[in-house]
Each structure stands twice: as structure tokens, then as C-alpha cells.
PALOVEX-757231 format. One line per field, with one value per residue: residue number from 1; residue in one letter; x, y, z of N, C-alpha, C in turn. Coordinates in Angstrom, 2 decimals. Each point is the difference from the previous one (the first is absolute). Example, Ala and Ser with C-alpha at 12.3 -4.5 7.8 and 13.67 -1.06 7.14 Angstrom:
# residues 2
k <- [1,2];
r <- [A,S];
n_xx <- [13.19,-0.35];
n_yy <- [-5.69,1.05];
n_zz <- [7.80,-0.72];
ca_xx <- [-0.89,0.82];
ca_yy <- [1.19,1.19];
ca_zz <- [0.00,0.06];
c_xx <- [0.90,-0.77];
c_yy <- [1.20,1.09];
c_zz <- [0.00,0.73];
//
This chain:
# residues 168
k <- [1,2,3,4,5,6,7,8,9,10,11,12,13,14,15,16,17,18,19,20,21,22,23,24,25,26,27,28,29,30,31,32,33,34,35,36,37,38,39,40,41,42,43,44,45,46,47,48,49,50,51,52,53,54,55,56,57,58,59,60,61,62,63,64,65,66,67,68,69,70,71,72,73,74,75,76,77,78,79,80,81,82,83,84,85,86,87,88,89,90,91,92,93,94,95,96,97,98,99,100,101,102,103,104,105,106,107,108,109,110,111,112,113,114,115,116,117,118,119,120,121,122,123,124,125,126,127,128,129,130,131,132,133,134,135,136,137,138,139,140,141,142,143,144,145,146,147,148,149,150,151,152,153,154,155,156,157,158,159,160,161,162,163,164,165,166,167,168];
r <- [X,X,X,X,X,X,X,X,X,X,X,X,X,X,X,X,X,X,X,X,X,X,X,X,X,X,X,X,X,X,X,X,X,X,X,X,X,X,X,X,X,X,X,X,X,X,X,X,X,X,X,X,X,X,X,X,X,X,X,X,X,X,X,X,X,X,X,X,X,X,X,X,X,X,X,X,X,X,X,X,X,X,X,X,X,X,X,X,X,X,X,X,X,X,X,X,X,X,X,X,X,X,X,X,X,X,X,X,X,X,X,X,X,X,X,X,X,X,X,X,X,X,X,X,X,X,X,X,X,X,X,X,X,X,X,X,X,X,X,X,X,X,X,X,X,X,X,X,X,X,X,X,X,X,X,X,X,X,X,X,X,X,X,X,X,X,X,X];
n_xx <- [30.85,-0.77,-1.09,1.12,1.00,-1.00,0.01,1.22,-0.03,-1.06,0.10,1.31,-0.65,-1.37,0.73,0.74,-1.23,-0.31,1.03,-0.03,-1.38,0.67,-0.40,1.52,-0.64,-1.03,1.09,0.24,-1.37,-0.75,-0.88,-0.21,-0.04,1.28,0.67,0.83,1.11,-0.55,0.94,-0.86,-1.22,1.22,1.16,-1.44,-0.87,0.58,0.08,-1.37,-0.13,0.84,-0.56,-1.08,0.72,0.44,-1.62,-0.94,0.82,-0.60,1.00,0.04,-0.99,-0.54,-1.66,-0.46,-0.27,-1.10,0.73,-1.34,0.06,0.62,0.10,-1.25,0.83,1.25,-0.71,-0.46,1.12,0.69,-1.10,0.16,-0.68,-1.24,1.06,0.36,0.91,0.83,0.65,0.79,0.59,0.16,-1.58,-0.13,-0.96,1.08,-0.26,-0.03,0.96,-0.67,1.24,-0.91,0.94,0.45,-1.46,0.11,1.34,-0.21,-1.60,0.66,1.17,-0.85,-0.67,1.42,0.37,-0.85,-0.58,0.98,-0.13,-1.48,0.86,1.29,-1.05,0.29,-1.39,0.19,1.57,0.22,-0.48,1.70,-0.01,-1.38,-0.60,-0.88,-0.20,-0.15,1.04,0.85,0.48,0.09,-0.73,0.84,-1.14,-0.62,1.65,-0.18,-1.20,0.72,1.13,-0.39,0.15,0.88,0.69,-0.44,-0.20,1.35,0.07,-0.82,1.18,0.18,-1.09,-0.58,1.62,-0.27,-0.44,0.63,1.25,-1.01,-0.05,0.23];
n_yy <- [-38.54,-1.04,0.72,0.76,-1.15,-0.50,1.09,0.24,-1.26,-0.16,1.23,-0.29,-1.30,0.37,0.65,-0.64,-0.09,1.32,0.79,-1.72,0.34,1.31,0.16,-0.62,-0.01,-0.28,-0.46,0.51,0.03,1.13,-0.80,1.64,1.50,0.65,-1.08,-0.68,-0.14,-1.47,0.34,1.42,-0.92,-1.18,0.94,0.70,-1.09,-0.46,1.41,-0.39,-1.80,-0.09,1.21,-0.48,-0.95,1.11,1.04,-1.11,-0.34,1.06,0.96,0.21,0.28,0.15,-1.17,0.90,-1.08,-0.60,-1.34,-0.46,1.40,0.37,-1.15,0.02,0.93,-0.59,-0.85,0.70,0.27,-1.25,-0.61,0.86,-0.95,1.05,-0.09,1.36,-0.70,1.05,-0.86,0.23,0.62,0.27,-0.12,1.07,-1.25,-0.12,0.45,-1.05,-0.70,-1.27,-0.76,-1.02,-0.95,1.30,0.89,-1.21,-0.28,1.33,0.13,-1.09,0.89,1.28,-1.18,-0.93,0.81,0.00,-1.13,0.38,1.38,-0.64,-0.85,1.24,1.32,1.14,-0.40,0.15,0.23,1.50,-0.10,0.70,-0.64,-0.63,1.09,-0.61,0.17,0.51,-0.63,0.51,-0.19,-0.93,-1.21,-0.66,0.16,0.61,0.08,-1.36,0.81,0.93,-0.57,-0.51,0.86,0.42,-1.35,-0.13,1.45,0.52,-1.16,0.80,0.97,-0.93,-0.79,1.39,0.16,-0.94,0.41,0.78,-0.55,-0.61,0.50,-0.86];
n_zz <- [12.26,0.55,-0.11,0.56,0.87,0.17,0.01,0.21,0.88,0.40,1.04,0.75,0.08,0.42,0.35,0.55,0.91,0.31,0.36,0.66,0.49,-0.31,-1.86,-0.40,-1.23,0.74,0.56,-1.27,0.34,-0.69,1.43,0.38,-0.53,0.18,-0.63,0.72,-0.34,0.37,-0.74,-0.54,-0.08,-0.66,-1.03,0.29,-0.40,-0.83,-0.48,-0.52,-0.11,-0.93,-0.36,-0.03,-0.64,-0.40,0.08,-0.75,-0.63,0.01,0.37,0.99,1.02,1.12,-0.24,-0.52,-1.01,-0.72,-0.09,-0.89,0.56,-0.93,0.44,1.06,0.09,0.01,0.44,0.14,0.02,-0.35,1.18,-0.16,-0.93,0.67,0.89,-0.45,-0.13,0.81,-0.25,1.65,0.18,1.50,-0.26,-0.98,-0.22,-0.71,-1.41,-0.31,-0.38,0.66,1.47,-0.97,-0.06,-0.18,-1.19,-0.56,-0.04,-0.18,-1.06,-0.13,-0.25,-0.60,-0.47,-0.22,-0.46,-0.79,-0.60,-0.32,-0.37,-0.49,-0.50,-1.01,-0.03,1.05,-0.34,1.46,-1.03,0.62,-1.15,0.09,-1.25,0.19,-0.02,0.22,-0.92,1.06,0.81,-0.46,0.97,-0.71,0.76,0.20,0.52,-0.55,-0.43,0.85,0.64,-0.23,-0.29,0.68,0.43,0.06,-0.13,0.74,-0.15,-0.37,0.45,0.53,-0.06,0.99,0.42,0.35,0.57,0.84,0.30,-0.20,0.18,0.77,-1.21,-0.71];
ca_xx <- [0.95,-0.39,-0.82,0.18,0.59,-0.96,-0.73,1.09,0.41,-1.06,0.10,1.00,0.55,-0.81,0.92,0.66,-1.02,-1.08,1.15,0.32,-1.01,0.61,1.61,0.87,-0.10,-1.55,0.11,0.46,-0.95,-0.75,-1.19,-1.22,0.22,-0.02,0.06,1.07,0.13,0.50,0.86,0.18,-0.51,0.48,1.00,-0.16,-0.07,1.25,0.60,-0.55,-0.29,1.58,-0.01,-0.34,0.83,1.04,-0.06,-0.23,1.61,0.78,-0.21,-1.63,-0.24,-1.09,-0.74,-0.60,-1.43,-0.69,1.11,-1.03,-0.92,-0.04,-0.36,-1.27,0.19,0.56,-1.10,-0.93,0.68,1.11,-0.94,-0.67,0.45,-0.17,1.06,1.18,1.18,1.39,1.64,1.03,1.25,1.05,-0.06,-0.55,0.97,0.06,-0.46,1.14,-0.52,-0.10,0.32,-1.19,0.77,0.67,-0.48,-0.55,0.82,-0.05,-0.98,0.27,1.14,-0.66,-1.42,0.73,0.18,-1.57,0.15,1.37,-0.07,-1.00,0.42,1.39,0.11,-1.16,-0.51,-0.56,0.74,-0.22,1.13,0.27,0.79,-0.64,-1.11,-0.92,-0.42,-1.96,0.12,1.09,0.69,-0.99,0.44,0.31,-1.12,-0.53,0.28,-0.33,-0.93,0.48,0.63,-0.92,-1.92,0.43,0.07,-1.69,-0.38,0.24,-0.83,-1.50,0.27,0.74,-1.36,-0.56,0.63,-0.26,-1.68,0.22,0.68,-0.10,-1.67,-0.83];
ca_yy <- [0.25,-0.83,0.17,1.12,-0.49,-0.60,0.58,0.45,-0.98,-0.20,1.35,-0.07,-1.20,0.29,0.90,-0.84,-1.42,0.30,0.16,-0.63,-0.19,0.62,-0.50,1.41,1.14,1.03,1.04,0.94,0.21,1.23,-0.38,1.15,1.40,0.66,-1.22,0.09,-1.49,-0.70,0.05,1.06,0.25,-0.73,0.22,1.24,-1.07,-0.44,1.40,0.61,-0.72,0.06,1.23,-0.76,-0.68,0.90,0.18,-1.06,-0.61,1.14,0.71,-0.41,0.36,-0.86,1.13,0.35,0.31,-0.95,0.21,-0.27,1.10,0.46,-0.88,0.35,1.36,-0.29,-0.59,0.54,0.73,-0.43,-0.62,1.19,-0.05,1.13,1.08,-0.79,0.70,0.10,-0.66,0.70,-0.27,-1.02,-2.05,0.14,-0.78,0.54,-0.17,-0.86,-1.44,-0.34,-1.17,-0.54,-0.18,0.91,0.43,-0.86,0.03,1.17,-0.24,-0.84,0.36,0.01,-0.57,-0.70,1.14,0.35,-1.30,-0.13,0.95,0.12,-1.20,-0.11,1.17,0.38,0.33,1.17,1.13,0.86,0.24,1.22,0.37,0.78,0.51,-0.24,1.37,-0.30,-1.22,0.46,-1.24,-1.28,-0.77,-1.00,-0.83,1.07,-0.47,-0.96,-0.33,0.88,-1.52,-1.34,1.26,0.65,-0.89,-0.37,1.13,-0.46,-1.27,0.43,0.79,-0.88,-0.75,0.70,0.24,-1.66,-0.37,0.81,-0.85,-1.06,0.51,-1.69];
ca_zz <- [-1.06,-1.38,-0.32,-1.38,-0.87,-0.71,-1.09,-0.70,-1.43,-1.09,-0.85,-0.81,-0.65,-1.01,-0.83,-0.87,-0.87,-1.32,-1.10,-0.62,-1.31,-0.74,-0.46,0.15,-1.11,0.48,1.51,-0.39,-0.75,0.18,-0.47,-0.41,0.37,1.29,1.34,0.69,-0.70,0.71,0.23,0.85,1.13,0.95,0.72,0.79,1.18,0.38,0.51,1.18,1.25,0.59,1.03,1.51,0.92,0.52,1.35,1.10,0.17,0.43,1.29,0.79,1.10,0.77,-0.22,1.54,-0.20,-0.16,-1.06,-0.89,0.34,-1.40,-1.16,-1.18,-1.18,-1.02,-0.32,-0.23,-1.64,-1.28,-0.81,-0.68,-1.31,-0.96,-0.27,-1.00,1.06,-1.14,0.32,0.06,-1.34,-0.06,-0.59,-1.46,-0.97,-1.35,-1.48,-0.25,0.16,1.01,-0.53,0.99,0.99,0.97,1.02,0.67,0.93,1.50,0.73,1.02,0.97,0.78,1.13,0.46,0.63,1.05,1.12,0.82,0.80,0.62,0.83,0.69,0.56,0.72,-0.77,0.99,0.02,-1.24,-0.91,0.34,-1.17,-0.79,0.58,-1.58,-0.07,0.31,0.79,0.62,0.39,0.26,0.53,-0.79,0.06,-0.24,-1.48,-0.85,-0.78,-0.55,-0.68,-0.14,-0.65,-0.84,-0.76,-0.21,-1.20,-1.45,-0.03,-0.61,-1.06,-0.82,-0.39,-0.81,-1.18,-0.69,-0.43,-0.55,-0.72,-0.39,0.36,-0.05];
c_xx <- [-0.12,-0.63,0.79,1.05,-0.83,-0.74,1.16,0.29,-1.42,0.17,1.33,0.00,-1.38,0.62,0.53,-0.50,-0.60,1.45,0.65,-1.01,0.56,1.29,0.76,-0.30,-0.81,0.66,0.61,-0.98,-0.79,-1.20,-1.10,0.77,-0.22,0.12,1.69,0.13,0.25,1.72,0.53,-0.65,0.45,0.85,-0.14,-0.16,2.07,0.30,-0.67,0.16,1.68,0.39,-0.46,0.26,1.09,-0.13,-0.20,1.28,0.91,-0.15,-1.69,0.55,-1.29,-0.97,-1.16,-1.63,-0.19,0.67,-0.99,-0.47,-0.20,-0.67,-0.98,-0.32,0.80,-0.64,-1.16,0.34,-0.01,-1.17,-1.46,0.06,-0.42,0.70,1.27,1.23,1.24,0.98,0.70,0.96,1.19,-0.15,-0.85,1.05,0.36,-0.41,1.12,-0.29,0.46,0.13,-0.97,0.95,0.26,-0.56,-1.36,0.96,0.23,-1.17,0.18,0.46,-0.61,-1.05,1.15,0.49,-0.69,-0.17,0.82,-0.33,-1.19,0.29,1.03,-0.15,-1.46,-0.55,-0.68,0.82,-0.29,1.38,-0.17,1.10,-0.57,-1.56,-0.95,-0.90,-2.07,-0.08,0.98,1.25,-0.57,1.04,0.29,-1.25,-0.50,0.80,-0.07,-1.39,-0.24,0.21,-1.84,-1.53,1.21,0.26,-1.82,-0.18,0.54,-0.08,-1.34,0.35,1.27,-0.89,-0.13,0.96,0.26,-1.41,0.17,0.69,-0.87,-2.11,-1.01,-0.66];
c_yy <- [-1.03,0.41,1.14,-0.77,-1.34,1.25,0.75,-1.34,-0.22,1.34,-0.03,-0.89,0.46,1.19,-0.81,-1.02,1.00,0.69,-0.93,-0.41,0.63,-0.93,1.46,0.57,0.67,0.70,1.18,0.53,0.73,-0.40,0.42,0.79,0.51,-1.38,-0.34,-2.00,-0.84,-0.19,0.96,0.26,-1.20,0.83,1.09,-1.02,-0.06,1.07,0.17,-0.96,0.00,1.02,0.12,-1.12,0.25,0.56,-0.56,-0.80,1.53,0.50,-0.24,0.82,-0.21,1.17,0.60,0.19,-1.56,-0.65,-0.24,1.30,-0.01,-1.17,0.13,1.29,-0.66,-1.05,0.64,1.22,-0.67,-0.88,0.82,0.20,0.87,1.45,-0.80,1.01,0.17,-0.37,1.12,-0.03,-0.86,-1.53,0.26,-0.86,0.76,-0.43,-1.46,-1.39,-0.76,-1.32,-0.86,-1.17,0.50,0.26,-1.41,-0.56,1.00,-0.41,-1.24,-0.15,1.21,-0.42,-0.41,1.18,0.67,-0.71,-0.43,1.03,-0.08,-1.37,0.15,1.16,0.21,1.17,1.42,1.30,0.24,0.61,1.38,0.13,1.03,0.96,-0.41,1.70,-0.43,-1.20,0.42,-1.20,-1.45,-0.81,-0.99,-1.28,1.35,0.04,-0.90,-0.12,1.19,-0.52,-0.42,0.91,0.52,-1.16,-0.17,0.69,-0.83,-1.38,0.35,0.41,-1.00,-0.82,0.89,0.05,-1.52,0.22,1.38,-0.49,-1.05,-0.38,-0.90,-0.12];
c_zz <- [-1.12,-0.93,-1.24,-0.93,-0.87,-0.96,-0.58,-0.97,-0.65,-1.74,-1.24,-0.66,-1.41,-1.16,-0.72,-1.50,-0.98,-0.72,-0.94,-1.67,-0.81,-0.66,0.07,-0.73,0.67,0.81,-0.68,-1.06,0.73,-0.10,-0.37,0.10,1.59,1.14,-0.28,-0.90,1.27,0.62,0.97,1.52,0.83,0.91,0.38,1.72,0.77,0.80,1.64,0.97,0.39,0.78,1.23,0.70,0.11,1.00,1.50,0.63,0.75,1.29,0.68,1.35,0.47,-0.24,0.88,-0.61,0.04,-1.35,-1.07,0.26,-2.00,-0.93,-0.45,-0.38,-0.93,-1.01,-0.78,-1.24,-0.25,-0.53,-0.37,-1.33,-0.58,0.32,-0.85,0.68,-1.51,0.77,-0.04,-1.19,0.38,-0.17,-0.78,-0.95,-1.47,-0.81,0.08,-0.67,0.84,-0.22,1.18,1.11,1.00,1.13,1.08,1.04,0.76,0.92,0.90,1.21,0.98,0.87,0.84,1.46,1.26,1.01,1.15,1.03,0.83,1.66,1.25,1.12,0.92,-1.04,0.54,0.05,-0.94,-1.10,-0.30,-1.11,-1.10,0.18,-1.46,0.46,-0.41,0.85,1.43,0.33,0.26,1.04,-0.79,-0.80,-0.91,-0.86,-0.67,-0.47,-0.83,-1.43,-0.85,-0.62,-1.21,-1.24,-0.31,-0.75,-0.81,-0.43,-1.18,-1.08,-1.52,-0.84,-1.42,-1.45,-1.03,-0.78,-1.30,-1.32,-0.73,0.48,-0.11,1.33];
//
């Protein structure tokens, strides 16, 4: 169990470090056509990793597979940089402006979050709040690295929208 909460804080805390390169004006900036502003693809981050430590913090029952059986499928999408995926709607961030504080204080509170959960809980139940749809029910271990490939994508996709901004 070291090993996912050592790559949940390496993963979250690097979220943190390349959002912070961003001043607040950029995070509300359109860095190419057809790409998502730093701001937005923070707080599609916020929607989605808070949603899962919702589930992970939620109802559980014992599981009856191998509790890592999904990670390297889940693995193996999210770091698949040549499919491009569409955000459910329910953590499709909006057209908005975006306060760079804010959303650097959620991203905190969630690694803070994470961490806690990867430390405080048996990481071997399975969470039964929510069915991810092409995964089905994850174990609690299996959302957190869930969490951690899924922050990884957009990580890549965050770089790109810096380097976009800022092309030197």
C-alpha cells in the first residue's frame, strides 16, 4: 500500500507544481482551438478526483476478485495519449473564469484527501456507490489509481496547454 500512496502524492503534488507555472490570467486562457483553458481542465480535475473520494470514503463491501484486477486496464486508457476521450457531463467544467487560488487550494485538499484514504482505509473493498461504466465497481485501490492515470492524462494535457500559452 506504499507504493500507491507514494505515487498518489508524487502524481497529485506534480498537479499541483505544473498548475502553479500558470499566472492567474493564463488559467483563463484559450491556448489553441478545440483545447479546454487551464483553469478548466483544473476543475474538471476537482469534480472528478472529489467524486472519487467520495466513493472511496463511501459504502464498501468485501470483494471477491483480485483488489488491483483493473489497474493495468485503467492504466493503459488514460495513458493512451492517442485516444482522446469526452468528459461525462457531470465534471464537464464550464465556459467561466476561474479563480487560480481556489482552484489550487481544492487540488490540495484533494492529494490531502487521497492520502488519508490511501493510509486510513482497507484498500481491498470494494466501492458500491458508484458503477464506473467500462470498469464496473472498483475496489477501493483501483480508485485510487483510477485518481492517479486519470490526473496523469491531464498532467500531459496541462504541459501542452503551458507550452501553448507560452511558446518560447
Amino acid at each position: 500500500m506504499e507504493k500507491v500512496m507514494k505515487e498518489a502524492d508524487e502524481t497529485l503534488s506534480a498537479l499541483e507544481n505544473v498548475f502553479s507555472e500558470f499566472d492567474a490570467a493564463e488559467i483563463n486562457k484559450v491556448p489553441f482551438e478545440g483545447s479546454w483553458t487551464a483553469g478548466q481542465l483544473a476543475k474538471h480535475l476537482v469534480m472528478a478526483n472529489s467524486g472519487f473520494l467520495q466513493i472511496i470514503n463511501g459504502p464498501v463491501t468485501d470483494t471477491d476478485k483480485p483488489a488491483d484486477l483493473m489497474v493495468q486496464e485503467i492504466r493503459n486508457d488514460f495513458l493512451n495519449f492517442n485516444v482522446k476521450y469526452d468528459s461525462p457531463k457531470e465534471i464537464y467544467p464550464e465556459d467561466s473564469i476561474y479563480d487560480y487560488s481556489e482552484l489550487l487550494e481544492n487540488l490540495k485538499q484533494i492529494r490531502l484527501g487521497t492520502l488519508n484514504a490511501a493510509t486510513g482505509l482497507d484498500l481491498t473493498k470494494t466501492c458500491v456507490s458508484y458503477e464506473l461504466p467500462g470498469y464496473g465497481f472498483l475496489t477501493r485501490l483501483e480508485a485510487i489509481y483510477f485518481v492517479i492515470y486519470h490526473t496523469q492524462r491531464h498532467i500531459h494535457q496541462l504541459k501542452n496547454i503551458y507550452s501553448g500559452l507560452n511558446p518560447n
